[in-house]
N, C-alpha and C positions, 0 to 999 in steps of 0.2 A: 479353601485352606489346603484342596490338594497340593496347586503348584509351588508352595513356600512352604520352609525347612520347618519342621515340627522342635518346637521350641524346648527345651528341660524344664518339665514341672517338679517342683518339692524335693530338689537335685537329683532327678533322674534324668540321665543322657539319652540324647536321640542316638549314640552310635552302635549298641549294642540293645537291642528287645528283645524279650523271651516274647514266645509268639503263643496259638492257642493252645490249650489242650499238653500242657506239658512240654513246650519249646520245638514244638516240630513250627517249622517254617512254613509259610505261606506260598509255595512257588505257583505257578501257573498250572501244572501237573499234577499238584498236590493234590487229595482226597480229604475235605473238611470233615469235622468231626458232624456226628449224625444228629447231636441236639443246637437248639437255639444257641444265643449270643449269652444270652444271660445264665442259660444250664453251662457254659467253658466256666474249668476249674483254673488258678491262675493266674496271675496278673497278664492283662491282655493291651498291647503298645504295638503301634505302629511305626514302620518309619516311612520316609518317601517312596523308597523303592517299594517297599510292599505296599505302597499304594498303588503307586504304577502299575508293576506288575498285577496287581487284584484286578484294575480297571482294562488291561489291556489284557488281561487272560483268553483266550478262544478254548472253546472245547473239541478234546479231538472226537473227532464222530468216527470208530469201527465201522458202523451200519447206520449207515443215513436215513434207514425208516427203523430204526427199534428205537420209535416215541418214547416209550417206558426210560430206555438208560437217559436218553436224551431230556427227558422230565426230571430222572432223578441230580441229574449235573447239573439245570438248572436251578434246582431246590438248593443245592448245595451251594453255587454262586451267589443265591441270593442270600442264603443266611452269612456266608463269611461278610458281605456287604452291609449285612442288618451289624453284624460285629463292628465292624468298621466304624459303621455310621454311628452306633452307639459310643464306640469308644472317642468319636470327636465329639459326643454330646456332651461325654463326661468331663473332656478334657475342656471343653468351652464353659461346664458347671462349675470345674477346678479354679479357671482363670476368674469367673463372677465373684465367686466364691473369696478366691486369694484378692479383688481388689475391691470389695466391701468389707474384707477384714483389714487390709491398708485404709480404708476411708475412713472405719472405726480408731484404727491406731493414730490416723491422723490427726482424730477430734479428740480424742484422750493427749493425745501429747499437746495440742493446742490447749486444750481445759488446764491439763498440768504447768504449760508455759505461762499462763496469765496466772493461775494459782501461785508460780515461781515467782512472778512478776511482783503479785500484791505480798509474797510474803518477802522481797528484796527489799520492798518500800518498805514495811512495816520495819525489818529488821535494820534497813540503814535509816530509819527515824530515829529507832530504839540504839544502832549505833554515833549518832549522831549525838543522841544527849548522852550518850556515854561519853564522847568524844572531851564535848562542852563540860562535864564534870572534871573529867580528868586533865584537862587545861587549868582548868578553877586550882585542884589539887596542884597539878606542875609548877603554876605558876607563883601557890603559897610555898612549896619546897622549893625552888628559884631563888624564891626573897630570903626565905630561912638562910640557903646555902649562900646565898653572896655576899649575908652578916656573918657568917663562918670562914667563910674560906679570904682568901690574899685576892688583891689585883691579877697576879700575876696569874691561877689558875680562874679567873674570870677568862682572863684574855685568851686563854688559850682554850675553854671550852667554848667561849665564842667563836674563833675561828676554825673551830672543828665542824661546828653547827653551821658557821658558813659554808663550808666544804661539802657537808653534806644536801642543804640547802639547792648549792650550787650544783651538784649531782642529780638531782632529782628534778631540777629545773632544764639541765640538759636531756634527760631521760623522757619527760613530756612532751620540750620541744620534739623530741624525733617524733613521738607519736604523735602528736597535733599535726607535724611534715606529714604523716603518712595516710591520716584523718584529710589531712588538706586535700592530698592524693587523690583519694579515692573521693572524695566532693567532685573534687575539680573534670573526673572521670564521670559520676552521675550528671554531672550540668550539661557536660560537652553531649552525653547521651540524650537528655531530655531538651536540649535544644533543635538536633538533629531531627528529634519529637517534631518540635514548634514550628521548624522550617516548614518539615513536611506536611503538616497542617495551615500552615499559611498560604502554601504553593495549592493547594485543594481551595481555600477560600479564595484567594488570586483569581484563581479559572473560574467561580461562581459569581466574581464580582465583573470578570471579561465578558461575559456569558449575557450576564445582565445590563450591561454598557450596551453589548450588540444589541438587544432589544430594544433600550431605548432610543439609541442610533433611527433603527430602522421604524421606529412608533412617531420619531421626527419625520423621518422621510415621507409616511405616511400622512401627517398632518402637514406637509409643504403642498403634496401631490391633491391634496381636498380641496389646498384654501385655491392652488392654481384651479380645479375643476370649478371651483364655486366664483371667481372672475370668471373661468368663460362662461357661467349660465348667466352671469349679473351682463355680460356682454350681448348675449344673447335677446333677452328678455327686453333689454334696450334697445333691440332693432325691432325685434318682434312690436314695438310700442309704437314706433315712427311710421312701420307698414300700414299699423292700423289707423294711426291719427290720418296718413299719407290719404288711404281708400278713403275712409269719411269726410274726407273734404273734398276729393273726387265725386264722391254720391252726392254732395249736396251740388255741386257744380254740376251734376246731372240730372239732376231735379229742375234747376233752374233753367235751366238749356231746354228742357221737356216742355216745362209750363212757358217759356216765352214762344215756343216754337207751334204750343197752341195757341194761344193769343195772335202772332202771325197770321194763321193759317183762318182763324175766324175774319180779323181785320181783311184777310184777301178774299175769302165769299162777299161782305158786306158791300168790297168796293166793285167786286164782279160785277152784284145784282144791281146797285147804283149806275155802274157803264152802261148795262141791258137796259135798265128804264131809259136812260137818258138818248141810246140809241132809237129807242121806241119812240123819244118823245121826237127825236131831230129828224125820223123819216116821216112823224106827224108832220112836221114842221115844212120838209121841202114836198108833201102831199097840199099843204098847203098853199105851198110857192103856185107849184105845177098849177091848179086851180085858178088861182089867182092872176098868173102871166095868160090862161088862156081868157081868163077875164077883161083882159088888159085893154083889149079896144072896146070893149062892152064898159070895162069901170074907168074908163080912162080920168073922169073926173074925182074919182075917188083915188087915184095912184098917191095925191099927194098928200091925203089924210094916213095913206099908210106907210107913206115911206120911211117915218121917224118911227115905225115899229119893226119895221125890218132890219132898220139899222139897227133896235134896241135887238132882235135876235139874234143879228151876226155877231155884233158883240157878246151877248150871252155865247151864243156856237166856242166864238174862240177859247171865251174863258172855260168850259165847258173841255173845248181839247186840249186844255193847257194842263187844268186836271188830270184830266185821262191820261196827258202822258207823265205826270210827275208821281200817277198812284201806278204806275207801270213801271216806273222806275224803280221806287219805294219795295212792291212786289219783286221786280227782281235782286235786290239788295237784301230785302229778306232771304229769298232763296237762296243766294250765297251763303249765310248768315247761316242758314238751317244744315247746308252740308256740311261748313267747317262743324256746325256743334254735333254734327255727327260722326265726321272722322274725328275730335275730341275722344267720343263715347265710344268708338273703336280702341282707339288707343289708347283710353280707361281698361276697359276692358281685357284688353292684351296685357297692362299693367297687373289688372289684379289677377288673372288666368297665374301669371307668374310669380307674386304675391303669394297665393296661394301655394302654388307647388314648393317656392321655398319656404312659406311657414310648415307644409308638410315634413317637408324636409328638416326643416329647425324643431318642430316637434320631435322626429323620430331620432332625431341626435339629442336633444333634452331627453326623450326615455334612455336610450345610450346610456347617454352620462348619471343617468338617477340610477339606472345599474352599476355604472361603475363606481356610483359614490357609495350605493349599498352595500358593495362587494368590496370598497376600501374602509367600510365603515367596520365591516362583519371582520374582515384582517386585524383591524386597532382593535378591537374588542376583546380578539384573541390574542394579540400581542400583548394588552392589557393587563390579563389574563394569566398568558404567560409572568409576564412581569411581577405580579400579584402572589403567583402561586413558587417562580423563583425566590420573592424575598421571605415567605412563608419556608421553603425548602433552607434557606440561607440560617435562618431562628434557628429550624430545628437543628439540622448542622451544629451551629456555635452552640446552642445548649449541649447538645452529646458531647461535643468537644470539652466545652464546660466539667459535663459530669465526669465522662472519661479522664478529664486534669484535676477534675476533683476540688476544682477553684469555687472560693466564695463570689458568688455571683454578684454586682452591685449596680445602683440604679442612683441617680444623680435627679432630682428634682428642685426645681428654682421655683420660690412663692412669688405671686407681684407684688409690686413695690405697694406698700400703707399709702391711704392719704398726707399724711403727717411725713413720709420720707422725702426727698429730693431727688431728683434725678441727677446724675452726674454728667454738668457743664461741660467737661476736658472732652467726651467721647463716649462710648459705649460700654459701659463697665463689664459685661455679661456679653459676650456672641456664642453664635453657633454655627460651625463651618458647614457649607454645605457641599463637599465635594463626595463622592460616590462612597467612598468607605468609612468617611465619618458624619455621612447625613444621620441625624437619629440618636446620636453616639457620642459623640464630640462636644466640647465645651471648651470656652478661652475664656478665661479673666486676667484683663489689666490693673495694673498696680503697680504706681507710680510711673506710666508711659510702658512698662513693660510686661510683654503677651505670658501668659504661663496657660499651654496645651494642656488639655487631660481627654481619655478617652476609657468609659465606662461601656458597660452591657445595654444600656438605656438610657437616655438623658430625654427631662421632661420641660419643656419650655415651661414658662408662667401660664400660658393661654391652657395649659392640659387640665383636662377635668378629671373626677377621681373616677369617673369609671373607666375613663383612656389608660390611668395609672391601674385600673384592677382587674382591667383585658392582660395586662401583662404578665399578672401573677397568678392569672386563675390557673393556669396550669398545675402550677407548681403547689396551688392550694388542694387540685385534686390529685395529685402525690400522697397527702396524708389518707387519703381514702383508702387508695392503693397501697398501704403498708410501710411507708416510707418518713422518717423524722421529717420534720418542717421546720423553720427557724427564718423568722421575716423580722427583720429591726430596725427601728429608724433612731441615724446616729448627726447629730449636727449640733450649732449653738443655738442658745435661748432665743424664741421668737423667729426661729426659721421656719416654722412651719410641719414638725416630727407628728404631735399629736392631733394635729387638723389630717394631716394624713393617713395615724394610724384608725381614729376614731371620729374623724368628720366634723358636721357643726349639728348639732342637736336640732329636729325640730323640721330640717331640711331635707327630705329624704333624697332628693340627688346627690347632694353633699356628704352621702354618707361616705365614712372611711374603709381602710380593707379589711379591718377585724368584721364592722355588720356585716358587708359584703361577701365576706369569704364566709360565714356562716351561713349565710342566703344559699350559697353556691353550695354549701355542704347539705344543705337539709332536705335540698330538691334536688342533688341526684344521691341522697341516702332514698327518696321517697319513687326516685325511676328506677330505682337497681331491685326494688320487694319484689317482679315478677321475676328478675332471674335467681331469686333464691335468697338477695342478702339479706341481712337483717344485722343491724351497726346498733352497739349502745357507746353512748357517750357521755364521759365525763367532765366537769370544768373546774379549774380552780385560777386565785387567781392571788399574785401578792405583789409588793412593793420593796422594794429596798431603799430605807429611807438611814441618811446615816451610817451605814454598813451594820443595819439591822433589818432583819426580813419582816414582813408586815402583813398577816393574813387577813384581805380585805374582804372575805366572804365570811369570817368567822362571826357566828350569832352570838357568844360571846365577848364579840368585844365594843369596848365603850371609849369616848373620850376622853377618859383618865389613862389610858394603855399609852395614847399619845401622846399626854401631858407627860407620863411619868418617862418616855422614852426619851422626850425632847428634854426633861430637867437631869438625863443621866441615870435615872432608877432603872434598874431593868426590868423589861417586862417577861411577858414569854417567851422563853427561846425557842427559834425554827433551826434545826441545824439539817444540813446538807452532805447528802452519803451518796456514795458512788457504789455501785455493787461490780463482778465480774462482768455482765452481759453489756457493760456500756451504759446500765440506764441511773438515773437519778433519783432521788427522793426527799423530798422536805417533809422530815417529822412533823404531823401534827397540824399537818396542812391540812387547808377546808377541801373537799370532794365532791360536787356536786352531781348527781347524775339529771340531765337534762335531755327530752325530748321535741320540743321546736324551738323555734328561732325568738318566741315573745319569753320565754323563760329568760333565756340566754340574755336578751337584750334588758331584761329584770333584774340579772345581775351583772351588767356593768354599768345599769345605774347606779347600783350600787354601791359596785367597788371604785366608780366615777365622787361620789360623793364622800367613799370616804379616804380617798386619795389626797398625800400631800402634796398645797398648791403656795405659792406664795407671790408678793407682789414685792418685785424689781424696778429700777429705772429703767431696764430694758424690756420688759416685758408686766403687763400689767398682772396676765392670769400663766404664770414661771410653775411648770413641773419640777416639784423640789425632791423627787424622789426615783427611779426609776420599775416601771411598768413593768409586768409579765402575765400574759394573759397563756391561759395551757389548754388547750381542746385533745383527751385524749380519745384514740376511736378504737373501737372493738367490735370487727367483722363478723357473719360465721356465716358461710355459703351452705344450708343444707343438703343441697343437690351435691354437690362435691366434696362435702366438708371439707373444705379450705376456710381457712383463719387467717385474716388481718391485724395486724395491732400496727394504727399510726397515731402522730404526735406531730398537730400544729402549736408551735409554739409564736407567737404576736407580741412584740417587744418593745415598749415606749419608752427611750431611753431620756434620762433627764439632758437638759441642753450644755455644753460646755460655756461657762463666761468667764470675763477677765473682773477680777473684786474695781478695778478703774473705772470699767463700765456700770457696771453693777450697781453700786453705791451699795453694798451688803455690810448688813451692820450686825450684832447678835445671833438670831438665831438664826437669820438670814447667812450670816458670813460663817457658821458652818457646817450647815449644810452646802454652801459653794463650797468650800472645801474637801467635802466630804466625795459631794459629786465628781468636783475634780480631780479627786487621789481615786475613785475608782475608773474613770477615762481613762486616766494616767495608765493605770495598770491595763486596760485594755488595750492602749497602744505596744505595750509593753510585751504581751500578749504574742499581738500580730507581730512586732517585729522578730520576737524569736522564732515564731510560726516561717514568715519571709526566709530568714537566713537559715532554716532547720535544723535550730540548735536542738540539744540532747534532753536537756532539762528546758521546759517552758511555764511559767511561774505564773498557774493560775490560781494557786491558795494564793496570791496578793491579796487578793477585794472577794467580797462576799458575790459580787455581779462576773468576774471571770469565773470563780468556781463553778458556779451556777450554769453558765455559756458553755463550760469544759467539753460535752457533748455535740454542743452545735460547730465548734469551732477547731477539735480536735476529734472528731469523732466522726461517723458513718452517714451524717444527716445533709438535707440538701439546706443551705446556707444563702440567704439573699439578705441584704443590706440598701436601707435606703439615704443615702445622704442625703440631706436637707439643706438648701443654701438659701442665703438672703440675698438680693440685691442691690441692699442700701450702701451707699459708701462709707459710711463708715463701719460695716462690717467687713472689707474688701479683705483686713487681717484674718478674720477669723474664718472667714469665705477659703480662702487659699488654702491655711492649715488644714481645715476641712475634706477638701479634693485630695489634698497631698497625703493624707492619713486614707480616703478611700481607695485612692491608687495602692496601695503598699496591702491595703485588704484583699483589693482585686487579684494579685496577684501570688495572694497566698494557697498551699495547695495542703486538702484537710482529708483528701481520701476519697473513695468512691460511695457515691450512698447504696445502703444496701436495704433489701424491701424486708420487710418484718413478718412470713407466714409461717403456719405452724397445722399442725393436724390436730385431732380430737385431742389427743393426749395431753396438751399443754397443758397447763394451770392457771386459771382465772386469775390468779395474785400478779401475773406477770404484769396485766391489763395496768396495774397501777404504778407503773413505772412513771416515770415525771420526766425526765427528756428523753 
């Protein structure tokens, strides 16, 4: 605070300050007074200079060793300083001070403006039937005066009245010009808004395009690594068939080349005998020739045996040289099957080095698939946690616009429907910013686009529809109003959504759901302190009568006498200063689990009006409102919650054509319908931001006044059928939730409080 000009508190000026101790001055030189900051008599102010100068003072030192004066100077320094410092503490007490009594004046003049507010109403109500009387009156003195008086002063207080008329008609238009104006200057503003929030989702929707780009790339670059391993694997397969048929070609080549090798001993040892026998044989001769003039008579007894041996001899060498042949024939035989097994051999030596080779490129690549696989996962991831960031984005944007948030769901088609012959009656676009989101119905060959906060195909299940909204269910926990409603025509599907199909437990709707969800983290939150009580009620607007379905009190004659026009108990609806609601005389239940709860909406299940249509066999003829209110208290901090889920089952809209409604059938459609009516009526002045928005129409707008014009977070589920012949009511439909989506109700604002509050508050209704 030194280097900036010291401001005028309580209209005193920083240009002139009496300084301490009776207006002597602060100089560098000066000698301070010899008590504390707090003993100066005085109003004591600063300005910059004498802060400067305080901070930049030196002491003169006479005698640089007489410690004592040189002690007493600094004593002295430090208290004008202890001054100083005090007097910015004061002046920072002044500023806390002066802007918690502005904060005070602020909530008084706010408390007074809405108190101004209710008592404008109240006064141009009461001036209103003032008005209506005194026309009733004008208009009997009118008729009086026109049987009294001529033509002629007729005609001329006629056109005086036009003149005036006419003046006063000129006089609004300028104002409505100037009203137009200043619109025309808000839109131009909150467009510039829109842009600039478009341009921010633009860049998260580029963002995540590149991801999936490069998630492509990724999975191109896999499927090529996974052809080269199926290429691989493939040869690897042919090497090995290749060798095995090699080994057995070398198996055989072994075993013939032993059978060989034995055949060549056998015929050796057969040549050796026979050798042995033929040097018998000419041991013989030799013998014999020297016989020859001793046996000369006997030569010719032997001659026909010599001839039978030479003939043996021959045949004998004819053998020997053809088993010599045969042996060398083998031998050829045995080398080539060797150089074979050589160049087997060398085959597989190299076999092997490239299937090493093809293995340690297979590991390679099983890294590299690892490592491309570990990337997609994170891009995945990425991608994942981008559409996750992209929600919360459009939510905040949501809340900050203050928009009713809405969600589009389509039932599948009945057994008993048809499918539509021409084409596709229902799509859903899938391009980048309206995947999820988007919806097209044709009708009559022509497309009509809508683009909601959610859109839920027929295949979605209810807990895909109650991932969506848990959030927004643990708002109420957090202090925050809640409002979830389901709005479409009969038989599209509103109460299977909000309440499921009995009996099924996956099938449950988002009312059990969102209680499940509330009671298990009321039961994780008891270690940090909280401790929640809750209340339920619950009633029907049947007729443009309210219906308390939890009342012990009531009987089947309440209904009888409602429906025959008798009246029964009246429930009337009041609005207080803080925003909140209240129906007289409504039931309050206080419940602690989830079997309570679902105890009584069996109950209020059972005694709910339902009836039977040609369009629908089991027709909500009345519209639903189920209330969960919550009541925190953090002992550890004493912090106070108070929120309000409100669960909406709105009756279906039909046309009396389809319908076939006859009696008490035909009006209650009626009745239904004149309160839609008014709800569209509702939104639309909501849309265009008119001054006045006309929720005393229907007993179901007053009611909504809160959720729809008020501080609370606001979702909407449309409901659509698919069958063609609702493709009219289907359109209407979308068309009325577009013009919702688009309306802006405020920001919500959380509901906490400290000890002091009062329990009465807890029973507020919206």
């Amino acid at each position: 605070m030194v280097g900036t000009p010291i401001t005028p508190i309580n209209g005193r000026t920083g240009s002139t300050f009496s300084v301490v101790n009776g207006g002597h001055d602060l100089g560098p030189s000066s000698t301070p007074p010899s008590n504390a900051g707090s003993d100066y008599g005085g109003i004591i102010e600063f300005t910059r200079e004498d802060v400067e100068a305080l901070l930049n003072e030196k002491s003169k030192r006479k005698d640089r060793f007489n410690y004592k004066e040189r002690c007493e100077n600094m004593m002295d320094y430090i208290k004008r300083l202890k001054v100083c410092i005090r007097w910015f503490q004061d002046l920072e007490l002044s500023y806390s001070l002066e802007q918690e009594r502005l904060k005070n004046s602020l909530q008084l003049a706010q408390q007074k403006c809405m108190e101004i507010e209710l008592l404008l109403k109240l006064k141009e109500e009461e001036l209103n039937s003032i008005i209506v009387e005194m026309r009733r009156n004008c208009t009997s003195l009118q008729e009086k005066l026109i049987k009294e008086e001529t033509d002629k002063t007729v005609a001329m207080e006629s056109l005086i009245k036009e003149r005036e008329a006419r003046l006063n008609f000129e006089r609004s238009q300028s104002t409505l010009e100037d009203d137009l104006v200043r619109a025309q200057r808000e839109l131009q503003s909150a467009n510039e808004k829109i842009s600039s929030l478009n341009d921010m989702y633009k860049q998260l929707q580029d963002y995540i395009s590149g991801l999936q780009k490069y998630n492509g790339k990724l999975h191109s670059e896999l499927s090529s690594v996974e052809d080269e391993l199926k290429r691989v694997e493939k040869e690897k397969v042919t090497v090995v068939e290749s060798l095995t048929m090699l080994k057995g070609q070398l198996t055989l080549s072994m075993a013939s080349q032993e059978e060989a090798t034995k055949l060549k001993e056998a015929l050796t040892s057969e040549a050796a005998s026979l050798r042995v026998e033929l040097q018998q044989v000419r041991d013989d001769r030799a013998h014999q020739m020297s016989q020859v003039q001793t046996l000369t008579s006997e030569l010719t007894k032997f001659k026909d045996s010599t001839e039978k041996s030479s003939s043996e001899m021959d045949n004998l060498t004819t053998k020997t040289n053809e088993l010599e042949a045969k042996c060398t024939l083998q031998d050829n035989q045995i080398k080539a099957l060797q150089e074979q097994i050589e160049t087997a051999e060398k085959k597989l030596e190299v076999s092997d080095i490239s299937a090493i080779e093809t293995r340690t490129e297979f590991e390679g690549q099983q890294k590299f698939v690892k490592e491309l696989e570990r990337r997609l996962a994170d891009a995945e991831y990425k991608v994942i946690e981008g559409e996750k960031l992209r929600k919360e984005l459009h939510n905040t944007i949501l809340e900050l616009k203050g928009n009713i948030r809405v969600f589009c769901r389509v039932r599948p088609l009945l057994p008993d429907e048809s499918c539509n012959t021409d084409g596709k009656l229902i799509s859903y676009p899938t391009s980048m910013e309206a995947a999820g989101r988007g919806i097209e119905l044709t009708q009559n060959g022509q497309k009509h686009s809508f683009k909601f906060d959610k859109v839920f195909a027929p295949d979605a299940s209810q807990e895909d529809v109650f991932i969506e909204i848990s959030q927004l269910v643990q708002s109420a926990l957090d202090g925050y109003k809640v409002c979830i409603f389901a709005y479409g025509q009969t038989g599209s599907g509103k109460t299977y959504t909000m309440m499921g199909r009995p009996g099924l437990p996956e099938e449950k709707g988002l009312i059990p759901r969102s209680l499940e969800q509330i009671f298990q983290t009321r039961q994780s939150q008891q270690p940090q302190g909280w401790k929640y009580e809750m209340q339920v009620s619950m009633l029907e607007i049947y007729n443009e009568t309210i219906r308390d379905l939890l009342s012990t009190n009531r009987s089947p004659s309440d209904a009888t006498r409602q429906e025959n026009g008798t009246p029964g108990k009246q429930y009337a609806i009041k609005h207080d200063a803080s925003g909140n609601t209240h129906v007289s005389d409504l039931t309050v239940v206080d419940v602690q689990s989830v079997k309570e709860v679902a105890f009584l909406l069996n109950q209020a299940a059972n005694s709910r009006s339902i009836g039977k249509t040609q369009m629908n066999e089991q027709s909500s003829r009345s519209h639903f409102v189920f209330t969960l209110r919550i009541y925190g208290v953090n002992e550890s901090t004493d912090q106070q919650v108070q929120g309000i889920l409100n669960l909406i089952d709105l009756a279906g809209s039909e046309r009396l054509s389809k319908s076939g409604s006859t009696g008490d059938r035909l009006k209650e459609t009626q009745a239904i319908n004149k309160s839609l009516s008014s709800l569209s009526d509702v939104i639309f002045a909501l849309a265009k931001k008119e001054d006045h928005v006309p929720f005393r129409n229907s007993k179901l707008t007053y009611l909504l006044q809160p959720c729809l014009g008020g501080d609370s977070k606001t979702l909407m589920f449309v409901n659509i059928s698919p069958d063609q012949s609702s493709v009219g009511e289907s359109l209407c439909s979308l068309r009325f939730a577009s013009r919702v989506n688009a309306c802006e109700i405020g920001t919500p604002r959380r509901n906490t409080y400290g000890r002091s509050t009062e329990s009465s508050s807890r029973l507020s209704y919206f």
